[in-house]
C-alpha positions as CSV (number, residue, x, y, z in Angstrom):
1,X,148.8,135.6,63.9
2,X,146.4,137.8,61.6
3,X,150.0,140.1,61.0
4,X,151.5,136.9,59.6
5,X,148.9,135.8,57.3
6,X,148.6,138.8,56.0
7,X,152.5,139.6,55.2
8,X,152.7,136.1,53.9
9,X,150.0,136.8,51.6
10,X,151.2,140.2,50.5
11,X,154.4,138.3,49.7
12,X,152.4,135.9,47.5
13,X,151.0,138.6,45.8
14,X,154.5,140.1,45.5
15,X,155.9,137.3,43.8
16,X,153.1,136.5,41.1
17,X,153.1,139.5,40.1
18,X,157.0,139.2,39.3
19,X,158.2,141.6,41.3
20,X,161.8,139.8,42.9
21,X,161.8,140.1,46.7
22,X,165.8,140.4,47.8
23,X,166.5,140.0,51.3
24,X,168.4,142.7,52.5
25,X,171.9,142.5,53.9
26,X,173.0,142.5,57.2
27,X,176.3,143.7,58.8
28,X,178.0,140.3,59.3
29,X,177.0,139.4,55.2
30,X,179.7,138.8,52.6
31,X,181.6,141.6,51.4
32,X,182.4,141.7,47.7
33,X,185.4,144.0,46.2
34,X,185.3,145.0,42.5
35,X,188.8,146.1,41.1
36,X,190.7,146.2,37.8
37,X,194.4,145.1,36.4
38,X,196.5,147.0,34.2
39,X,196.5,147.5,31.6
40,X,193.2,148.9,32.1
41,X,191.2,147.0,28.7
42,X,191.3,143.6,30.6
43,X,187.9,144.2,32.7
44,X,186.5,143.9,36.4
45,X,187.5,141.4,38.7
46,X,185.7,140.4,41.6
47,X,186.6,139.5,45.0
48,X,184.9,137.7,48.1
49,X,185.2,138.2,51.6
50,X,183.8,136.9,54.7
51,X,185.3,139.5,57.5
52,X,185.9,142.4,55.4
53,X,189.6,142.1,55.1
54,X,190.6,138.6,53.5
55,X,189.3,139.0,49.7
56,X,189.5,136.0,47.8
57,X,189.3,136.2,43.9
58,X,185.8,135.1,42.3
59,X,186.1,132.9,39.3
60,X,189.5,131.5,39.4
61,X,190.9,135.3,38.9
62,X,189.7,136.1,36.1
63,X,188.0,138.9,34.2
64,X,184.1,138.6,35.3
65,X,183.3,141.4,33.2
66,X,185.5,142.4,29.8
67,X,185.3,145.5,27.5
68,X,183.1,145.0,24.8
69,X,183.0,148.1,22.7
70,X,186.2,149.8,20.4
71,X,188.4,151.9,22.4
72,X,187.1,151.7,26.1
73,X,188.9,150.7,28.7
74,X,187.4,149.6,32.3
75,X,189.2,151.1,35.1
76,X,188.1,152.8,38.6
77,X,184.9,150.9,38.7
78,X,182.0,151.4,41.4
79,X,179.4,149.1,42.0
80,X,176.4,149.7,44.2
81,X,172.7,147.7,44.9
82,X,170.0,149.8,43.2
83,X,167.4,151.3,46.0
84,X,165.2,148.5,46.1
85,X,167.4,146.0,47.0
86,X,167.0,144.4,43.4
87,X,169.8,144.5,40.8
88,X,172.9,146.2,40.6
89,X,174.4,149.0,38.8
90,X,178.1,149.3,37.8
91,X,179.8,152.7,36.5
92,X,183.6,152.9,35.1
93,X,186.3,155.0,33.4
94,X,185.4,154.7,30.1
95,X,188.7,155.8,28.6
96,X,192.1,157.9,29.9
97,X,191.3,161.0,28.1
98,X,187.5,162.4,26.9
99,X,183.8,163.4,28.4
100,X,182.7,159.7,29.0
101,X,181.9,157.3,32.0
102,X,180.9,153.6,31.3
103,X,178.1,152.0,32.9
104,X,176.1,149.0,32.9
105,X,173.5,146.8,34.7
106,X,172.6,143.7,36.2
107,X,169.7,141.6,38.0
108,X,172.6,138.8,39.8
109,X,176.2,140.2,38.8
110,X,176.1,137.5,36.2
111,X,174.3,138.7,33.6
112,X,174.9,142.4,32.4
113,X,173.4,144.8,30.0
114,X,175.2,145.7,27.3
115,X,178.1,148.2,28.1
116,X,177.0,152.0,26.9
117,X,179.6,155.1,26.6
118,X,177.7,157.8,28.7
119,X,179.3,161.3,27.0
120,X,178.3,163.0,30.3
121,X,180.7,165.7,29.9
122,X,179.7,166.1,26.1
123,X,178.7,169.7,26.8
124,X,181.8,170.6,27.2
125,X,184.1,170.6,24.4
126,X,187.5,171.5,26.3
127,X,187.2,168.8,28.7
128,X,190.5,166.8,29.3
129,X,188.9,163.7,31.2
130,X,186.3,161.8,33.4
131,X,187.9,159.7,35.9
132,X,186.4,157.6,38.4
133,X,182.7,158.0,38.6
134,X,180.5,157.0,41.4
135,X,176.8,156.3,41.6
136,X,174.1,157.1,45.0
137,X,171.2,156.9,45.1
138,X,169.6,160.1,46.3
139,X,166.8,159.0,48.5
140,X,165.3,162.5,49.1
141,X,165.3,163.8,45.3
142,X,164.7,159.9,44.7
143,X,166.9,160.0,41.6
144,X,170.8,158.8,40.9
145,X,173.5,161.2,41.8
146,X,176.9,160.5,39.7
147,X,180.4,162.1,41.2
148,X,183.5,162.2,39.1
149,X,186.8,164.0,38.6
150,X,187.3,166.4,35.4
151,X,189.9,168.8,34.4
152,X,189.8,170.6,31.1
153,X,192.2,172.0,28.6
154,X,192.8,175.7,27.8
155,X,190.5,177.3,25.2
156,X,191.5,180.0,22.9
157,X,193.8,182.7,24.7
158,X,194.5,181.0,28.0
159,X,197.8,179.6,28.6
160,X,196.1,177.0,31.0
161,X,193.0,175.0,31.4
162,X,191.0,174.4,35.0
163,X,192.8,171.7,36.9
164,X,191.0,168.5,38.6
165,X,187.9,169.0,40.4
166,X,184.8,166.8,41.7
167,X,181.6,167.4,39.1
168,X,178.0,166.1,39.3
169,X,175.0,164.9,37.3
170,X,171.6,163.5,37.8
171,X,169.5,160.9,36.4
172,X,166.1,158.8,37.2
173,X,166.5,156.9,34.4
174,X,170.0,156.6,32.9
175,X,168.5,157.8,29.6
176,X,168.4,161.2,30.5
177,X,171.3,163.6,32.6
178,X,171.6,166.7,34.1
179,X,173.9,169.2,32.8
180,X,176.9,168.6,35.0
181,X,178.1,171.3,37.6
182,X,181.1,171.7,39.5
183,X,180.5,169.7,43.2
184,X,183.9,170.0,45.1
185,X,185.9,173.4,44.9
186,X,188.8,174.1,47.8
187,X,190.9,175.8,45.6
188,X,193.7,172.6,45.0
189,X,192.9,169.9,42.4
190,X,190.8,166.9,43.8
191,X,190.5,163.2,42.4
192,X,189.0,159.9,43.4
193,X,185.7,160.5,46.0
194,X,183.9,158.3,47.7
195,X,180.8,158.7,49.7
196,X,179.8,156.6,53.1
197,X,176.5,156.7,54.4
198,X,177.6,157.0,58.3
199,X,175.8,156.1,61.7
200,X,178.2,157.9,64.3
201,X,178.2,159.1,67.7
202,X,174.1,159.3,67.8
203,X,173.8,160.3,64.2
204,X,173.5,159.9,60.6
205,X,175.3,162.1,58.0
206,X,177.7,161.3,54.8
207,X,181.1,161.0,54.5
208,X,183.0,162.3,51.4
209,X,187.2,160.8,51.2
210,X,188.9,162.4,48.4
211,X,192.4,162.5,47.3
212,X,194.0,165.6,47.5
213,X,196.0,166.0,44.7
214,X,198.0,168.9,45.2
215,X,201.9,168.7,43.5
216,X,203.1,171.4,45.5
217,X,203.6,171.0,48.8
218,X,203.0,167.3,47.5
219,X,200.1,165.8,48.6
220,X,199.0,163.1,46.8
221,X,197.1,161.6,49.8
222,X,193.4,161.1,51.3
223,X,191.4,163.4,53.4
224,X,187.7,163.7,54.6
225,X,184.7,165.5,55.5
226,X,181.4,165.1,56.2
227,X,177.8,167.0,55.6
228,X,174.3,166.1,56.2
229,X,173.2,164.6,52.4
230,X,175.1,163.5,49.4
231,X,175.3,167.0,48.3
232,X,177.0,168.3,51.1
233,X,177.0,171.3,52.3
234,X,180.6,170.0,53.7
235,X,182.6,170.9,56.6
236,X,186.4,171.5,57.0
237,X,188.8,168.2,55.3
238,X,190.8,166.7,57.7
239,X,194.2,166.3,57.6
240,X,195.4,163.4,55.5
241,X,194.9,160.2,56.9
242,X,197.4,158.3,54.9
243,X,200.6,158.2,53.1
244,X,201.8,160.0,49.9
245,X,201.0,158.5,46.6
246,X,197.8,156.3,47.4
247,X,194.4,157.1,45.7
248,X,191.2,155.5,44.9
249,X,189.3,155.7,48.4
250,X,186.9,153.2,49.3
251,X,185.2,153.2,52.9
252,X,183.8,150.2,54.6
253,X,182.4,149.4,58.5
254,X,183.1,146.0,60.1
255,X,181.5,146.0,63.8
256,X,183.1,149.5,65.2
257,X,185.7,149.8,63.5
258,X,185.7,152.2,59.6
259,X,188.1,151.0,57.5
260,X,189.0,153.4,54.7
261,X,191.2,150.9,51.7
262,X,192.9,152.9,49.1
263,X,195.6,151.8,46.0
264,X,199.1,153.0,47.2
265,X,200.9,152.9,43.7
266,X,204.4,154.1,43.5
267,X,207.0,151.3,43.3
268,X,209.0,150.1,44.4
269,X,205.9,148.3,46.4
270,X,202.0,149.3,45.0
271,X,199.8,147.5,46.7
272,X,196.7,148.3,48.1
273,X,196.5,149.3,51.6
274,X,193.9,150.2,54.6
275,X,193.9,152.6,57.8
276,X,191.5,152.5,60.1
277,X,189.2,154.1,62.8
278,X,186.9,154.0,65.7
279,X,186.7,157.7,66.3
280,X,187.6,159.4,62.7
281,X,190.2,161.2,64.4
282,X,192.5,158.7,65.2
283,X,193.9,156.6,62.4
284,X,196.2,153.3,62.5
285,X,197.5,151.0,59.7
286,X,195.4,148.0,59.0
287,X,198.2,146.7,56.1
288,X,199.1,143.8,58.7
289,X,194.8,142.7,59.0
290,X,194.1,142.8,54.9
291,X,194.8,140.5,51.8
292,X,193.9,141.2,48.5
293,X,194.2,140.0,45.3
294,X,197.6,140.8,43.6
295,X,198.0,143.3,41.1
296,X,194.5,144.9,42.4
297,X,193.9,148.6,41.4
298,X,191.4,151.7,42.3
299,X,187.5,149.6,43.0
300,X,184.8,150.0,45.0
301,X,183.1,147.3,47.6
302,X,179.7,146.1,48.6
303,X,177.7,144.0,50.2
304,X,176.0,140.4,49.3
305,X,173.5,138.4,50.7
306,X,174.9,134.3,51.2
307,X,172.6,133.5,48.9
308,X,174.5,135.8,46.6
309,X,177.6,134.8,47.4
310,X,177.0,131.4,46.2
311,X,175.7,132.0,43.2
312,X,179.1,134.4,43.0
313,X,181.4,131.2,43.5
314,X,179.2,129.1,41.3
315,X,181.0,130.6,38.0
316,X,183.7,129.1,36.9
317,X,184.8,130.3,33.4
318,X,186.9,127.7,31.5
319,X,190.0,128.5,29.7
320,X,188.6,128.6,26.6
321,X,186.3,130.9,27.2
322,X,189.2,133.9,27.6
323,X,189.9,136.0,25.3
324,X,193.0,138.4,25.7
C-alpha cells in the first residue's frame, strides 16, 4: 500500500511539474506505417494497423504532412518515439541529389515543427546524394545515431567517384552533428538500412537489413546481419532474403513471427511486399497476409498507444484544406 501512495504521488509531482507521462506500448498496440507517393513533393502519409499486416490509410488518404520549404522533396521517411516515450521525431530525403536529410518533430504526430534542411554531408563538396536516413537512439552513448546512403562524384583526375555506401553522424541535440564517417563497407554498393532492436533465441542484439545493390551479378535485393549495438561490429550478410528489384527495408515483430516489408518496384506490378521468419534462416512470402495502401513507397513503421491511435483517426482534413 505505502508503494502505491508513493508512486501515485511521484506521478502527481510528475505531472505539475509539466512533464507528459506516455504510457508505453505493448506488443499487441497499433502499428502505424509512414510512407510516401510519387512524385516525391506530395508529403507523408500515414497508415493504421491493428495486426501488423492490414494498414488502413489515416485521414481519408491524404497527405498528413506536405513539403513546406522550395525545392525539397519528402521521400524515404523514418519515424521513431524519442527515448522517453514522449514525442516523435521524423527524418526524410530531403532532395534526389545533394548533402541534405530533412527532419522534423512532434509532441502527437499532429503538430510538427517546422521542416529544417540538415546539410549533413556539407563537408563534403563531391558528394552526389543522401538517401534514406534513419534515426536510433543510442542508449549507451545516450545521443541520436543517423544512418544514410551516399555516393559521391569524381574529383579532379579520377574518372570515377566512390559508389553507394552506409554513412553515420551523431547528435544530442539536432543542433549540432558529428562529422560523418563511412559505417557499412563490403566492397559492393549498399542502399536503404534498417535497424531492429531483436530479442532472439535467449538474447538481445541489432539487426541491420540493407539492400544490396550490386548491378553485376544483379542484385538489387535485401540481406542481413546482426552485431551486438547500433554500431555493429557486424557479422557475415546473409544471403538475400527476397526477390530482385525491392528496396526500402522495414522490420517489424508480431507475436513470433519477424516480418521484414520492403517496396518491390519494377513494373509491370510495384507494390510493396513482405517475407517472413521465425528462425532468420528460413524465409516465406507473407504477400497473401498484407494490405497496404496503393501506390505506397519506401517508409518506416512504429508503434502507438490506443490512445494514440484515436487521436490518429480523429483528423479529418477537408478538401479545401489541400493544396497540390
Amino acid at each position: 500500500m505505502r508503494r502505491s501512495i508513493l508512486k501515485s504521488l511521484l506521478l502527481f509531482s510528475l505531472a505539475a511539474a509539466g512533464l507528459h507521462l506516455e504510457a508505453q506500448t505493448k506488443p499487441t498496440d497499433p502499428w502505424v506505417f509512414a510512407y510516401f507517393k510519387e512524385p516525391g513533393s506530395q508529403g507523408i502519409y500515414l497508415a493504421l494497423s491493428r495486426d501488423g499486416y492490414t494498414f488502413t490509410p489515416l485521414n481519408d488518404g491524404q497527405p498528413w504532412l506536405k513539403p513546406s520549404e522550395p525545392g525539397e522533396i519528402m521521400r524515404d521517411v523514418f519515424l521513431t518515439r524519442n527515448p522517453d516515450d514522449h514525442g516523435f521525431r521524423m527524418v526524410w530525403t530531403w532532395g534526389w541529389r545533394g548533402n541534405s536529410i530533412g527532419t522534423s518533430s512532434s509532441d502527437d504526430l499532429l503538430t510538427w515543427t517546422p521542416q529544417r534542411k540538415v546539410e549533413i554531408m556539407g563537408a563534403f563538396p563531391n558528394v552526389h546524394n543522401t538517401w534514406a536516413p534513419e534515426t536510433y537512439w543510442d542508449k549507451d552513448k545516450k545521443q541520436w545515431f543517423i544512418l544514410w546512403s551516399s555516393a559521391f562524384d569524381p574529383v579532379a583526375g579520377q574518372t570515377e567517384g566512390e559508389g553507394l555506401r552506409l554513412w553515420a553522424s551523431r547528435t544530442k541535440d539536432w543542433q549540432s552533428f558529428s562529422k560523418p564517417e563511412k559505417f557499412f563497407d563490403r566492397g559492393f554498393p549498399v542502399i536503404d538500412a534498417t535497424l531492429f532492436h531483436r530479442s532472439f533465441a535467449g538474447k538481445k542484439d541489432v539487426v541491420i537489413v540493407l539492400k544490396d545493390q550490386t548491378p553485376d551479378p544483379l542484385r538489387y535485393n535485401e540481406r542481413w546481419t546482426s552485431g551486438p549495438t547500433v554500431e555493429g561490429p557486424w557479422g557475415p550478410l546473409s544471403a538475400p532474403i527476397n526477390a530482385s528489384w525491392s528496396e526500402g527495408p522495414s522490420v517489424i515483430q508480431v507475436g513470433d513471427k519477424f516480418i521484414v516489408y520492403y517496396d518491390h518496384y519494377r513494373p509491370p506490378n510495384p507494390r510493396f511486399e513482405a517475407v517472413e521468419t521465425t528462425d532468420w534462416i528460413h524465409w516465406t512470402s507473407a504477400d497473401d497476409k498484407i494490405h497496404l495502401p496503393a501506390a505506397c513507397k519506401h517508409g518506416s513503421f512504429f508503434q502507438v498507444t490506443e490512445a494514440e491511435a484515436q487521436r490518429l483517426l480523429s483528423r479529418q482534413d477537408s478538401p479545401a484544406s489541400i493544396t497540390r
